[in-house]
PyMOL Python script that loads the backbone (N, CA, C, O; Angstrom):
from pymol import cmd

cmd.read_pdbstr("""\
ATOM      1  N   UNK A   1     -18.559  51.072  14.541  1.00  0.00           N
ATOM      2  CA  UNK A   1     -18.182  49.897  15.311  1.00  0.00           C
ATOM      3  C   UNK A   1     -18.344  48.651  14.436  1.00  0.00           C
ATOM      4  O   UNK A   1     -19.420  48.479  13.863  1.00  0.00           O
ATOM      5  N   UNK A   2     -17.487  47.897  14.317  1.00  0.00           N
ATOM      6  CA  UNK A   2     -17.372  46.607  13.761  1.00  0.00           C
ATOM      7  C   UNK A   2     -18.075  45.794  14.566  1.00  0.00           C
ATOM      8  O   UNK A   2     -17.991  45.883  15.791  1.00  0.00           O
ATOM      9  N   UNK A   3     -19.150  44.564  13.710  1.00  0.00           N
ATOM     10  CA  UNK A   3     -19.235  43.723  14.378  1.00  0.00           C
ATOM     11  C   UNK A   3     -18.774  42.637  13.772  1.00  0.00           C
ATOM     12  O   UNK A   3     -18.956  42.401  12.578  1.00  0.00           O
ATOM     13  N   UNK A   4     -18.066  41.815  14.667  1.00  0.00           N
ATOM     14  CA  UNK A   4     -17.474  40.018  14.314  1.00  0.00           C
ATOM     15  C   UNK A   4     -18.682  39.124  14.381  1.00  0.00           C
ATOM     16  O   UNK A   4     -19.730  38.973  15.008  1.00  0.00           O
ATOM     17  N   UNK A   5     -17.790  38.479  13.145  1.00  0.00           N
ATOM     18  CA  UNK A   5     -19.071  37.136  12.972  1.00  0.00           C
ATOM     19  C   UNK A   5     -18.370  35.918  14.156  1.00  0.00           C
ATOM     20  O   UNK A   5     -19.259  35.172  14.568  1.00  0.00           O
ATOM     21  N   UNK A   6     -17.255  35.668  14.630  1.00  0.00           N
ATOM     22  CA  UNK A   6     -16.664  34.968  14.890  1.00  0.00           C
ATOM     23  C   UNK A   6     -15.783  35.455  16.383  1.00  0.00           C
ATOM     24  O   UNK A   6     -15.751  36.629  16.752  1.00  0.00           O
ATOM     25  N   UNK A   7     -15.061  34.255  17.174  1.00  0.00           N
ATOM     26  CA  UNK A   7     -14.466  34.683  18.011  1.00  0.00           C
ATOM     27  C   UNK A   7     -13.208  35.119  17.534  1.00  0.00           C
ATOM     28  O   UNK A   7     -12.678  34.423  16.668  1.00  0.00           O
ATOM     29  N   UNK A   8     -12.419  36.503  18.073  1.00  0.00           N
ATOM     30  CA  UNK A   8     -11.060  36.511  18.003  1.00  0.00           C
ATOM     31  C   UNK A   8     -10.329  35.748  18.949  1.00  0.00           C
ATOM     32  O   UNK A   8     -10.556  35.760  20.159  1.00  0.00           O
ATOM     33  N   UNK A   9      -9.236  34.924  18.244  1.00  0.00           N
ATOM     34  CA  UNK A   9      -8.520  34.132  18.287  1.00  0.00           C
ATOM     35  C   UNK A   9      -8.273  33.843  19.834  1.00  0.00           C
ATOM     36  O   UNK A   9      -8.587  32.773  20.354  1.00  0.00           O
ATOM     37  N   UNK A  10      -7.597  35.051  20.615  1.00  0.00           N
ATOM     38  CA  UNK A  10      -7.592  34.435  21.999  1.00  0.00           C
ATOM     39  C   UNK A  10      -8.446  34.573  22.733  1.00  0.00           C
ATOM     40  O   UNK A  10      -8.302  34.740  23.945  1.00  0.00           O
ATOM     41  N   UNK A  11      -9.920  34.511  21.893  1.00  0.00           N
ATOM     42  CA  UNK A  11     -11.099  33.843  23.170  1.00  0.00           C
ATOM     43  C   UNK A  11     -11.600  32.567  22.441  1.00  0.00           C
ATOM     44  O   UNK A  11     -12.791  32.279  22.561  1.00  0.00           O
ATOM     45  N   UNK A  12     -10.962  31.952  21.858  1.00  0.00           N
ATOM     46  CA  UNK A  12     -11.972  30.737  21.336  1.00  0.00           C
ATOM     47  C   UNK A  12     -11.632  29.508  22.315  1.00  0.00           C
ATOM     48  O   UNK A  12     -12.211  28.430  22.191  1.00  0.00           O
ATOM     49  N   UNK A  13     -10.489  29.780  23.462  1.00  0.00           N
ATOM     50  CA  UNK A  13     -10.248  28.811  24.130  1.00  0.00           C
ATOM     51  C   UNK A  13     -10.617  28.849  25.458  1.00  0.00           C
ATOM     52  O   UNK A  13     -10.455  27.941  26.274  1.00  0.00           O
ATOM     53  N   UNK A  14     -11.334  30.390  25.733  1.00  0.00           N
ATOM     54  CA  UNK A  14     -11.695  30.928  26.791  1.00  0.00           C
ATOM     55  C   UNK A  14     -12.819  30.320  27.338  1.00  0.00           C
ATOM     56  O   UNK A  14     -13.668  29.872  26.567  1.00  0.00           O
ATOM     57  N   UNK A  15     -13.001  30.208  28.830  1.00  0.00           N
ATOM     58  CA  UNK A  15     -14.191  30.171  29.521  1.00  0.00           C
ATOM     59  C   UNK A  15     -15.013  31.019  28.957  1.00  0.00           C
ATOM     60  O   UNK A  15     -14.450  32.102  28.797  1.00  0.00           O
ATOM     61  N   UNK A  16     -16.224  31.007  28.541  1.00  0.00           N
ATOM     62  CA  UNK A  16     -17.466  31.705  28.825  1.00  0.00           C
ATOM     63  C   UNK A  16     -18.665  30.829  29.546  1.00  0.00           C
ATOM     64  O   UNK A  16     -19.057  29.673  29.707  1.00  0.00           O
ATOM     65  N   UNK A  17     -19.052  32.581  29.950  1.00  0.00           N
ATOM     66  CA  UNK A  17     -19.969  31.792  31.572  1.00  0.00           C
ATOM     67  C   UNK A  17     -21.076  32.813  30.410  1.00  0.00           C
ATOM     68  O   UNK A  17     -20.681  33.732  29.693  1.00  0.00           O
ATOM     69  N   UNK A  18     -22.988  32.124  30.567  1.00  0.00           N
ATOM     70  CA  UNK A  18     -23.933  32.800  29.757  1.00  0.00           C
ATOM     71  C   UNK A  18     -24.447  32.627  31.163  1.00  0.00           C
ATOM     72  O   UNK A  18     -24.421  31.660  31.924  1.00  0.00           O
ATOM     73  N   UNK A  19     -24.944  33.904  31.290  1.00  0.00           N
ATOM     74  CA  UNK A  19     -25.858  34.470  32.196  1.00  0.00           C
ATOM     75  C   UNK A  19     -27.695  34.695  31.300  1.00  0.00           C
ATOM     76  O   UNK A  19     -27.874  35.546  30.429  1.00  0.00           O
ATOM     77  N   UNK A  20     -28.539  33.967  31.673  1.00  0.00           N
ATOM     78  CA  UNK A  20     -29.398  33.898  31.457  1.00  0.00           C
ATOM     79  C   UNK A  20     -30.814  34.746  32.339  1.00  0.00           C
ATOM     80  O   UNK A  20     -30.945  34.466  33.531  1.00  0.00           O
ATOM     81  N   UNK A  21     -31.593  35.531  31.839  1.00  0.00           N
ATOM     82  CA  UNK A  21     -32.781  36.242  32.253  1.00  0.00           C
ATOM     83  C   UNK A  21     -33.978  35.079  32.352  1.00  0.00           C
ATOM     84  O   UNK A  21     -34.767  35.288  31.431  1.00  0.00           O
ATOM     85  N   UNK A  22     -34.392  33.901  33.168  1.00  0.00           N
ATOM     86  CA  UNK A  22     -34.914  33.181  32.190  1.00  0.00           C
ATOM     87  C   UNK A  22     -36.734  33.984  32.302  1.00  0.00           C
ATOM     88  O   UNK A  22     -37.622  33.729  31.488  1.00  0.00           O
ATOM     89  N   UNK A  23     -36.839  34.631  33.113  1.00  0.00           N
ATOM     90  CA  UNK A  23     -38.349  35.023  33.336  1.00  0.00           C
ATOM     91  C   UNK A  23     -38.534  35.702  32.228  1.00  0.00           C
ATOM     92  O   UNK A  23     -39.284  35.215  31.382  1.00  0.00           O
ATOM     93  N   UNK A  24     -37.725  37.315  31.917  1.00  0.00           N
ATOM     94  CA  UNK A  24     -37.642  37.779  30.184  1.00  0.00           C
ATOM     95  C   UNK A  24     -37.463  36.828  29.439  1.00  0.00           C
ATOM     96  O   UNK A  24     -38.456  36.612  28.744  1.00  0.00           O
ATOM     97  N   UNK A  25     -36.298  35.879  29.195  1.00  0.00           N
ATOM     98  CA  UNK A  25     -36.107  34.930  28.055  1.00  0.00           C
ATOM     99  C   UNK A  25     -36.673  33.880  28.469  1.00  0.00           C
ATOM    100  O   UNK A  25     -35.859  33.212  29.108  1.00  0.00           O
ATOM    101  N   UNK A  26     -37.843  33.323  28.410  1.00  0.00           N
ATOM    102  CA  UNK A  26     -38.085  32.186  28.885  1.00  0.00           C
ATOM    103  C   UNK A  26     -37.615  30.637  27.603  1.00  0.00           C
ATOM    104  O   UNK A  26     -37.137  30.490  26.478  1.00  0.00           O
ATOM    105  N   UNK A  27     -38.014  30.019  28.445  1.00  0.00           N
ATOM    106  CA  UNK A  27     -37.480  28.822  27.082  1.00  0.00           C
ATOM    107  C   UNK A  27     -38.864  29.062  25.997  1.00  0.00           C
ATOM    108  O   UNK A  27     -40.032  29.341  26.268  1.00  0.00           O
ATOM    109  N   UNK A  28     -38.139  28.807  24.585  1.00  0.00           N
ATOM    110  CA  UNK A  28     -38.786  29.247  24.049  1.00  0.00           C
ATOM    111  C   UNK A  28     -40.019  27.831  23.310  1.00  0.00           C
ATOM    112  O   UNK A  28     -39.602  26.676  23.210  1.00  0.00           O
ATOM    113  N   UNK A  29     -41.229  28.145  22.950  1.00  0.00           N
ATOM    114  CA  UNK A  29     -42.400  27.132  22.866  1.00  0.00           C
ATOM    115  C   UNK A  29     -41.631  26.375  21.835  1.00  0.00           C
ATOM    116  O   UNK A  29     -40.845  26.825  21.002  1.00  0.00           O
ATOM    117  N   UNK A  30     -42.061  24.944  22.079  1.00  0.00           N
ATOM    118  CA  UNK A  30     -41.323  24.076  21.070  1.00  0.00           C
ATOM    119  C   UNK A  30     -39.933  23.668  21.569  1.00  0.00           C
ATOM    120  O   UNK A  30     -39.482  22.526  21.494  1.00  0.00           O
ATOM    121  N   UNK A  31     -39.419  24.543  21.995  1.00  0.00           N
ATOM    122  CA  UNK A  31     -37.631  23.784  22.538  1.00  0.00           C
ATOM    123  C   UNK A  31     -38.106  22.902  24.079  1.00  0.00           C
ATOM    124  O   UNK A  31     -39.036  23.179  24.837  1.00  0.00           O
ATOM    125  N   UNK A  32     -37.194  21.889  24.172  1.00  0.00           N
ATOM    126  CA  UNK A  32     -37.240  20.866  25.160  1.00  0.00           C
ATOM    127  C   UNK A  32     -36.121  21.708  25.979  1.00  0.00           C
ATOM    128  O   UNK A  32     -35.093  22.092  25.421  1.00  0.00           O
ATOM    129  N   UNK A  33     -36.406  21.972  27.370  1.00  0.00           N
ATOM    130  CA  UNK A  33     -35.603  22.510  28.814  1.00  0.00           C
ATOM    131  C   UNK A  33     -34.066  21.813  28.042  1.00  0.00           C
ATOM    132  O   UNK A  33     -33.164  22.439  27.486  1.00  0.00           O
ATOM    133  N   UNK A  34     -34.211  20.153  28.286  1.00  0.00           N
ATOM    134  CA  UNK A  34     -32.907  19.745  28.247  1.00  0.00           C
ATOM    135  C   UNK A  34     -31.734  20.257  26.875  1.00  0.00           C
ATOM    136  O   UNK A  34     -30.514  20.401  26.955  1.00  0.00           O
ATOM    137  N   UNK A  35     -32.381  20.391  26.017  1.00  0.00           N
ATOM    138  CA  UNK A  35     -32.060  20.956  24.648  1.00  0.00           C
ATOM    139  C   UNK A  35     -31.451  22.555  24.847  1.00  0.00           C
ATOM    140  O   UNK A  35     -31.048  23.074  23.806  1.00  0.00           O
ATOM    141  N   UNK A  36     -31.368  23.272  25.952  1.00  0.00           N
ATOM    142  CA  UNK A  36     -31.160  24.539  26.043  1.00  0.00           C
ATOM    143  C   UNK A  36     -29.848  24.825  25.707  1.00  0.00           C
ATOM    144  O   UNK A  36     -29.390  25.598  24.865  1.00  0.00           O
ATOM    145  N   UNK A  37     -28.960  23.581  27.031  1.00  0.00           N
ATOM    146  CA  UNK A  37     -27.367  23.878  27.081  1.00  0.00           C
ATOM    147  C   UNK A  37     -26.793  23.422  25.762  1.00  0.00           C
ATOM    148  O   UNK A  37     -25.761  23.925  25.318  1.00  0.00           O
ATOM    149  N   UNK A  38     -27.355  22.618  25.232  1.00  0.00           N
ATOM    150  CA  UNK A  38     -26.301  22.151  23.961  1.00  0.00           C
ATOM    151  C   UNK A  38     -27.189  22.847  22.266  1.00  0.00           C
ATOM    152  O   UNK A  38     -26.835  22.494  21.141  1.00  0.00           O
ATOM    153  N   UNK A  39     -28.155  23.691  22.509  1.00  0.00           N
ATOM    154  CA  UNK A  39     -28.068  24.552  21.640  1.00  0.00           C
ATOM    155  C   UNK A  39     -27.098  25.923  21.823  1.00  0.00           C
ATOM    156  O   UNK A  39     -26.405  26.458  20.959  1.00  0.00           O
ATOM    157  N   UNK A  40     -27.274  26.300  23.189  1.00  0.00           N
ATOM    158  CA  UNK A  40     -26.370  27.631  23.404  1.00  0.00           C
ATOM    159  C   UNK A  40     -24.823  26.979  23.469  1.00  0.00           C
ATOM    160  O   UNK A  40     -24.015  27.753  22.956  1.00  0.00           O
ATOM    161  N   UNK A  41     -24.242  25.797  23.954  1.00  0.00           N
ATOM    162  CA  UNK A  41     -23.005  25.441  23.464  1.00  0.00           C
ATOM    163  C   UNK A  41     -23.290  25.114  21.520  1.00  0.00           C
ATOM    164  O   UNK A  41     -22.928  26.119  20.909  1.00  0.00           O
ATOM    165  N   UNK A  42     -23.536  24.596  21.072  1.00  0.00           N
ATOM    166  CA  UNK A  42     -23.735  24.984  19.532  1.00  0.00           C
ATOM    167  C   UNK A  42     -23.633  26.303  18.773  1.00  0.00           C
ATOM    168  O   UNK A  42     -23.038  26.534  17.720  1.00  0.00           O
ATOM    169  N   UNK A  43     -24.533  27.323  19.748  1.00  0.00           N
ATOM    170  CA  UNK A  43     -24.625  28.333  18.786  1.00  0.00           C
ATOM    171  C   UNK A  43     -22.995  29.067  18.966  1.00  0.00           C
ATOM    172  O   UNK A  43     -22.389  29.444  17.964  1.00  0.00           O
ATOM    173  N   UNK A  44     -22.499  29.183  20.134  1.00  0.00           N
ATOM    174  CA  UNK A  44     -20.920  29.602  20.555  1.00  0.00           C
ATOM    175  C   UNK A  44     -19.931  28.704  19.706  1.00  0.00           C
ATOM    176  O   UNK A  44     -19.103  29.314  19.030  1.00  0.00           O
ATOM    177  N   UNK A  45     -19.927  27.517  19.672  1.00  0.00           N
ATOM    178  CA  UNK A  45     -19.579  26.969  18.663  1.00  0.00           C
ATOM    179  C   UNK A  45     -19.365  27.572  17.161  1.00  0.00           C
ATOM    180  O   UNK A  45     -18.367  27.678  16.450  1.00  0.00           O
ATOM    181  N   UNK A  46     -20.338  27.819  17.039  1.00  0.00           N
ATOM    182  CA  UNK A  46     -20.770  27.894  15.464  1.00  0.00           C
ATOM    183  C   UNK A  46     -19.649  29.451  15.387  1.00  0.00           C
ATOM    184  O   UNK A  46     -19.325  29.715  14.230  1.00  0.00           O
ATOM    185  N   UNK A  47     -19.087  30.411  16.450  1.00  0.00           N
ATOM    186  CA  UNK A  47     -18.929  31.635  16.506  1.00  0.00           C
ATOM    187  C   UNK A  47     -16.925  31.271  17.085  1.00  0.00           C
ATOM    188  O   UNK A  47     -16.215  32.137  17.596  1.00  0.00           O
ATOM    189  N   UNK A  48     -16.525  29.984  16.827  1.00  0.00           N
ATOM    190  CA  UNK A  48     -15.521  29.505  17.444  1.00  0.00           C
ATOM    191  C   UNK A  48     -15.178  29.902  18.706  1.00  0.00           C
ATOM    192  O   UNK A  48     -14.002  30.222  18.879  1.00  0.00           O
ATOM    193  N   UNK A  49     -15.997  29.960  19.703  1.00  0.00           N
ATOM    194  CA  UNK A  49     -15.717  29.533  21.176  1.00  0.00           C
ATOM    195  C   UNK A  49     -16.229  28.368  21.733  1.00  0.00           C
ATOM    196  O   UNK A  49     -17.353  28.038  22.110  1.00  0.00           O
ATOM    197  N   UNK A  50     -14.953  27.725  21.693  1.00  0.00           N
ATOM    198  CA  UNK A  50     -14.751  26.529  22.230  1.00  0.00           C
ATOM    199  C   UNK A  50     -14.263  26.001  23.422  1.00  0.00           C
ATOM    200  O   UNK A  50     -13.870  24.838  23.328  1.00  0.00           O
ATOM    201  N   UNK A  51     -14.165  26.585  24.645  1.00  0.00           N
ATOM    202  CA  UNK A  51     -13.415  26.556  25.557  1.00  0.00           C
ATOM    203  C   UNK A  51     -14.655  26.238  26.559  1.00  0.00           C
ATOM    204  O   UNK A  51     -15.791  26.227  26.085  1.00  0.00           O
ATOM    205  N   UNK A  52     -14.436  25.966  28.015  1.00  0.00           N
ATOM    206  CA  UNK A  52     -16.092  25.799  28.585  1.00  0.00           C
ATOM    207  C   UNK A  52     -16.938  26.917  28.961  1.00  0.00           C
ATOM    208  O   UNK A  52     -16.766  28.101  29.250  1.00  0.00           O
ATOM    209  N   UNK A  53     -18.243  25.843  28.817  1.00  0.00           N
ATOM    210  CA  UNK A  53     -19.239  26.753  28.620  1.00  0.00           C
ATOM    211  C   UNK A  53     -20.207  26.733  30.594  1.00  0.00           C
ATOM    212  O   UNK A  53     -20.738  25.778  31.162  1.00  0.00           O
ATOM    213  N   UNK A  54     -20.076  27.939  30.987  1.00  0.00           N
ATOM    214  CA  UNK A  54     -21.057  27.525  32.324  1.00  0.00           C
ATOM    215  C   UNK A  54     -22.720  28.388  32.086  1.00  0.00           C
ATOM    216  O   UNK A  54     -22.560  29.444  31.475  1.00  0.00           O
ATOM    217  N   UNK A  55     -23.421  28.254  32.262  1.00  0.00           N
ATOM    218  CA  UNK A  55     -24.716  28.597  31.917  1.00  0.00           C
ATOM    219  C   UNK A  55     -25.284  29.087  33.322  1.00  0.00           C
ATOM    220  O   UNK A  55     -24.960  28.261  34.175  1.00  0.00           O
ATOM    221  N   UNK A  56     -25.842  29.888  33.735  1.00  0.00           N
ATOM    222  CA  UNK A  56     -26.563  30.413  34.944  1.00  0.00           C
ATOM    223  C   UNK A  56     -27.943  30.758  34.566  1.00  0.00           C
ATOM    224  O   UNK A  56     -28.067  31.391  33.517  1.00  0.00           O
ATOM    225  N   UNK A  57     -28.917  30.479  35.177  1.00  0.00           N
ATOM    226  CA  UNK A  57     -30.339  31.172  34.997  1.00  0.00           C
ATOM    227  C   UNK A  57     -30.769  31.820  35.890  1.00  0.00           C
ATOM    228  O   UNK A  57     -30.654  31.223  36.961  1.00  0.00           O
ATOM    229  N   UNK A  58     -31.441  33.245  36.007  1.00  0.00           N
ATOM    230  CA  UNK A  58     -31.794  33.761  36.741  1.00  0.00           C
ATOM    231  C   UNK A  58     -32.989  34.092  36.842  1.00  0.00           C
ATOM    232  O   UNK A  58     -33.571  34.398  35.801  1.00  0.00           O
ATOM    233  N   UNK A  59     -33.755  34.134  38.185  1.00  0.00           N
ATOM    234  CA  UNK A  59     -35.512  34.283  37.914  1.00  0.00           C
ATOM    235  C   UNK A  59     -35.802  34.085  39.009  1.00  0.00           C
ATOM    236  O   UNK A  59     -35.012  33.680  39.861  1.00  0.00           O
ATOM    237  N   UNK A  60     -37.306  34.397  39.242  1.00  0.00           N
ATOM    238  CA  UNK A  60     -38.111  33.579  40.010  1.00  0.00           C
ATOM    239  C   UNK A  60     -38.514  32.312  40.177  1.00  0.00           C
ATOM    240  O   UNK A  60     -39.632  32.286  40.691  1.00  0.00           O
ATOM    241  N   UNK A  61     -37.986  31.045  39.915  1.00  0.00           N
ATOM    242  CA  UNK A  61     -37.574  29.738  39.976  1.00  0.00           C
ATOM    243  C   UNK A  61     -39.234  29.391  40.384  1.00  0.00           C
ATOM    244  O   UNK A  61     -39.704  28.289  40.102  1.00  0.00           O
ATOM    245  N   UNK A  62     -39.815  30.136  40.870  1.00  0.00           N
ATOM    246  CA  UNK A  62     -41.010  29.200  41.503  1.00  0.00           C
ATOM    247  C   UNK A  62     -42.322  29.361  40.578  1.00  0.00           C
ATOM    248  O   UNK A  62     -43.416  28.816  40.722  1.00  0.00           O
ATOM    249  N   UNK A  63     -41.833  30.396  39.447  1.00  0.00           N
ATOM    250  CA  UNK A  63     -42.581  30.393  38.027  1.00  0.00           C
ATOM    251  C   UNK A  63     -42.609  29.075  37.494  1.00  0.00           C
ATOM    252  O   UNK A  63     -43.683  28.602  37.123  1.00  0.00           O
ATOM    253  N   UNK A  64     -41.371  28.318  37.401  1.00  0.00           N
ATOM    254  CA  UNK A  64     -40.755  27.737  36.704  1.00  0.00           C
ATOM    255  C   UNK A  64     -40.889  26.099  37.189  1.00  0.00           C
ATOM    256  O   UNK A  64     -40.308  25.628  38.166  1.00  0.00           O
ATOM    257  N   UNK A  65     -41.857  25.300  36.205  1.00  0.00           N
ATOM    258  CA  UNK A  65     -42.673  23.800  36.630  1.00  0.00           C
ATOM    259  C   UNK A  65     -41.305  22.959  37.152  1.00  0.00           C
ATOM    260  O   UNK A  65     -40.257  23.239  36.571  1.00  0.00           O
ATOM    261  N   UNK A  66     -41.269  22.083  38.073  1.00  0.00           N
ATOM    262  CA  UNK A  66     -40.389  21.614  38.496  1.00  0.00           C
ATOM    263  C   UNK A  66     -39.855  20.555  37.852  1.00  0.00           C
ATOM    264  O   UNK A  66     -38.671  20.368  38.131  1.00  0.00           O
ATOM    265  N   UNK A  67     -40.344  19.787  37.069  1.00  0.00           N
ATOM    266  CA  UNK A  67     -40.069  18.978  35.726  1.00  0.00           C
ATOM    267  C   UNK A  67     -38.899  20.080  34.699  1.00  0.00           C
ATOM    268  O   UNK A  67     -37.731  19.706  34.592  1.00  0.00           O
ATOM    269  N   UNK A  68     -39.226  21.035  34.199  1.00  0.00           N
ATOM    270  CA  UNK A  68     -38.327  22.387  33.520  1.00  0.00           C
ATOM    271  C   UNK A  68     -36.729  22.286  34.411  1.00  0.00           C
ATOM    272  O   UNK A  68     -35.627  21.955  33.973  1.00  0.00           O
ATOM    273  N   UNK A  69     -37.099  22.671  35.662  1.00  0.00           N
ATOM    274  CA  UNK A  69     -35.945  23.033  36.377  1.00  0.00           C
ATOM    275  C   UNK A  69     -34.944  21.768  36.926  1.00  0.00           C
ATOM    276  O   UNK A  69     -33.808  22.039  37.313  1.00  0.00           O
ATOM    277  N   UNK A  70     -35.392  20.525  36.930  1.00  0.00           N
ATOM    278  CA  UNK A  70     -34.946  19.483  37.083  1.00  0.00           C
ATOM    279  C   UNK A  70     -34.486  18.933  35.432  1.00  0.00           C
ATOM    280  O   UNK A  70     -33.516  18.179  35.357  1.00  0.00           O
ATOM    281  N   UNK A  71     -35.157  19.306  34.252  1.00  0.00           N
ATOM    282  CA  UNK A  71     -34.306  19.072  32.955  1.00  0.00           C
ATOM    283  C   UNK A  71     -33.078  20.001  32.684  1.00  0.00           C
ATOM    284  O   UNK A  71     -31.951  19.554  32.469  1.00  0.00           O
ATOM    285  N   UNK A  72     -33.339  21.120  32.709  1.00  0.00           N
ATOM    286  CA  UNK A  72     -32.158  22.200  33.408  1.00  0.00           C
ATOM    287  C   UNK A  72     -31.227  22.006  34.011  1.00  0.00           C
ATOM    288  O   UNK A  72     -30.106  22.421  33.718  1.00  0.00           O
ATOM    289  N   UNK A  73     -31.534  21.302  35.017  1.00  0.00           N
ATOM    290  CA  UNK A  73     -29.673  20.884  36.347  1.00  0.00           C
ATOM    291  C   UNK A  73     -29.335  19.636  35.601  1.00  0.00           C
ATOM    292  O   UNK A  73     -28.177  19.233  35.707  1.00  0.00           O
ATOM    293  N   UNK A  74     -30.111  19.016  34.919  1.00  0.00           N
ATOM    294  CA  UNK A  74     -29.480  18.080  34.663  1.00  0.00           C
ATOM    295  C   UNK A  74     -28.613  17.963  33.143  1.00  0.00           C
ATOM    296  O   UNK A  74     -28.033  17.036  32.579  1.00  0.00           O
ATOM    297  N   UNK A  75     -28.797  19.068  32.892  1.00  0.00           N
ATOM    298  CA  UNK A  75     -27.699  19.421  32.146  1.00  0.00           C
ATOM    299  C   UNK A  75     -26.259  20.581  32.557  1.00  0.00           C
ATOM    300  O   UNK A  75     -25.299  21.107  31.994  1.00  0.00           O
ATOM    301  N   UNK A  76     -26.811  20.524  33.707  1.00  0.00           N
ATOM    302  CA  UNK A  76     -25.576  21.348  33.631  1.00  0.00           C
ATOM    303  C   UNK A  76     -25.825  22.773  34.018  1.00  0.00           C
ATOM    304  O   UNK A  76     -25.035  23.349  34.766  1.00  0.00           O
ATOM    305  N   UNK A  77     -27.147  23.507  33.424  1.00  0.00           N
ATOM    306  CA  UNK A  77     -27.580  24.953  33.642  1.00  0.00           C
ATOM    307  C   UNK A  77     -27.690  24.996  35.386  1.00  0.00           C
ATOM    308  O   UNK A  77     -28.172  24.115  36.098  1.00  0.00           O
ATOM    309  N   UNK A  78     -27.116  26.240  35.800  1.00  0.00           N
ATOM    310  CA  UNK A  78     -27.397  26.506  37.054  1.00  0.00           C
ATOM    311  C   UNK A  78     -28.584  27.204  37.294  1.00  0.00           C
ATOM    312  O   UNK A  78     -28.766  28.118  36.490  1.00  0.00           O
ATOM    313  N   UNK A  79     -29.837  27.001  38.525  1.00  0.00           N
ATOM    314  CA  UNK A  79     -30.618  27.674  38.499  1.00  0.00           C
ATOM    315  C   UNK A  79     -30.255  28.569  39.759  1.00  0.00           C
ATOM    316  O   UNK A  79     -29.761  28.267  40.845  1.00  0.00           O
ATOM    317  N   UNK A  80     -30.599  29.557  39.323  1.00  0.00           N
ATOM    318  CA  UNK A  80     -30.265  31.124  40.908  1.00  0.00           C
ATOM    319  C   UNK A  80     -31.869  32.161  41.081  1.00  0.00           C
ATOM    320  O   UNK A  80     -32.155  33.174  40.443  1.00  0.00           O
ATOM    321  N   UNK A  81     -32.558  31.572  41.988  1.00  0.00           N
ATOM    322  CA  UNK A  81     -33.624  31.513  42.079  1.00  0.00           C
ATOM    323  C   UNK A  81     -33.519  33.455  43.147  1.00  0.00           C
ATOM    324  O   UNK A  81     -33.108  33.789  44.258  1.00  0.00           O
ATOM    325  N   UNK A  82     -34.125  34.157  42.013  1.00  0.00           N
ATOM    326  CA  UNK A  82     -34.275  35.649  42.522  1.00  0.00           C
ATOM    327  C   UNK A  82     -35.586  35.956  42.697  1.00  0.00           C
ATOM    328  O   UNK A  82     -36.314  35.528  41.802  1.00  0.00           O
ATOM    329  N   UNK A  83     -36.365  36.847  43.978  1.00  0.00           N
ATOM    330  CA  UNK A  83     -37.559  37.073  44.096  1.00  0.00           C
ATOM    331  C   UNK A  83     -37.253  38.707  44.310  1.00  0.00           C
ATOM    332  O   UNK A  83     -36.737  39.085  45.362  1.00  0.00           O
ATOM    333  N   UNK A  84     -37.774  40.110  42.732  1.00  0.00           N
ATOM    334  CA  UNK A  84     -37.534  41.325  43.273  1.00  0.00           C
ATOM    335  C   UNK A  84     -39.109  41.388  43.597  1.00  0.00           C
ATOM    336  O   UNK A  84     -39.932  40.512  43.334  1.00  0.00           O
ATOM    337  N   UNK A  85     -39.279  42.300  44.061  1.00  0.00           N
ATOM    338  CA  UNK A  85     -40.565  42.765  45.102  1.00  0.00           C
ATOM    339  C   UNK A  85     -41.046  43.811  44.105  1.00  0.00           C
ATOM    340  O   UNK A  85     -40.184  44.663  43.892  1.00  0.00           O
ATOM    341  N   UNK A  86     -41.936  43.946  43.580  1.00  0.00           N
ATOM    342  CA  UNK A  86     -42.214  45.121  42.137  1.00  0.00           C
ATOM    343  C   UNK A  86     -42.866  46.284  43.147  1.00  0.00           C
ATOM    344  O   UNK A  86     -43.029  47.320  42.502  1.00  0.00           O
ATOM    345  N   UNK A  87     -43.214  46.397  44.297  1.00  0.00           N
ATOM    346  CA  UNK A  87     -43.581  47.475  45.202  1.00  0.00           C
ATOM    347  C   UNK A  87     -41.876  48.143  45.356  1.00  0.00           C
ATOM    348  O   UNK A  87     -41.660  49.125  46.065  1.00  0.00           O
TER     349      UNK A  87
END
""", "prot")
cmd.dss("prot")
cmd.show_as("cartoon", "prot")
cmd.util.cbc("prot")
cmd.orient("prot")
């Protein structure tokens, strides 16, 4: 299997939507909440997809300090606040 460094051609104008784990991926120490969307639009960038970008986070939202989740919407990231029951 080949892997591309780059987008083929007819997705660089495409929607991509990033679905985010954020409880597994949490933001990582040192990055600022607001800094999230326009590194992950950067790094797609950097891979020529250029077309828009929608961001979703998924989690237990009530992990997550309300200062975090309010730098978050205000860029743009959607938060989708999931509670699974580990019983």
């Amino acid at each position: 299997m080949e892997n591309n460094k780059v987008a083929e051609a007819k997705f660089e104008e495409a929607p991509t939507w990033v679905c985010w784990d954020i409880e597994n991926c949490p933001i990582p120490k040192g990055c600022k909440a607001e800094e999230i969307s326009q590194k992950i639009s950067s790094a797609l960038s950097k891979l020529n997809y250029r077309g828009p970008i929608s961001i979703s986070a998924y989690g237990n939202m009530n992990h997550i300090p309300p200062s975090v989740k309010k730098a978050l919407s205000s860029t743009g990231v959607v938060l989708n606040h999931l509670h699974i029951n580990s019983s």
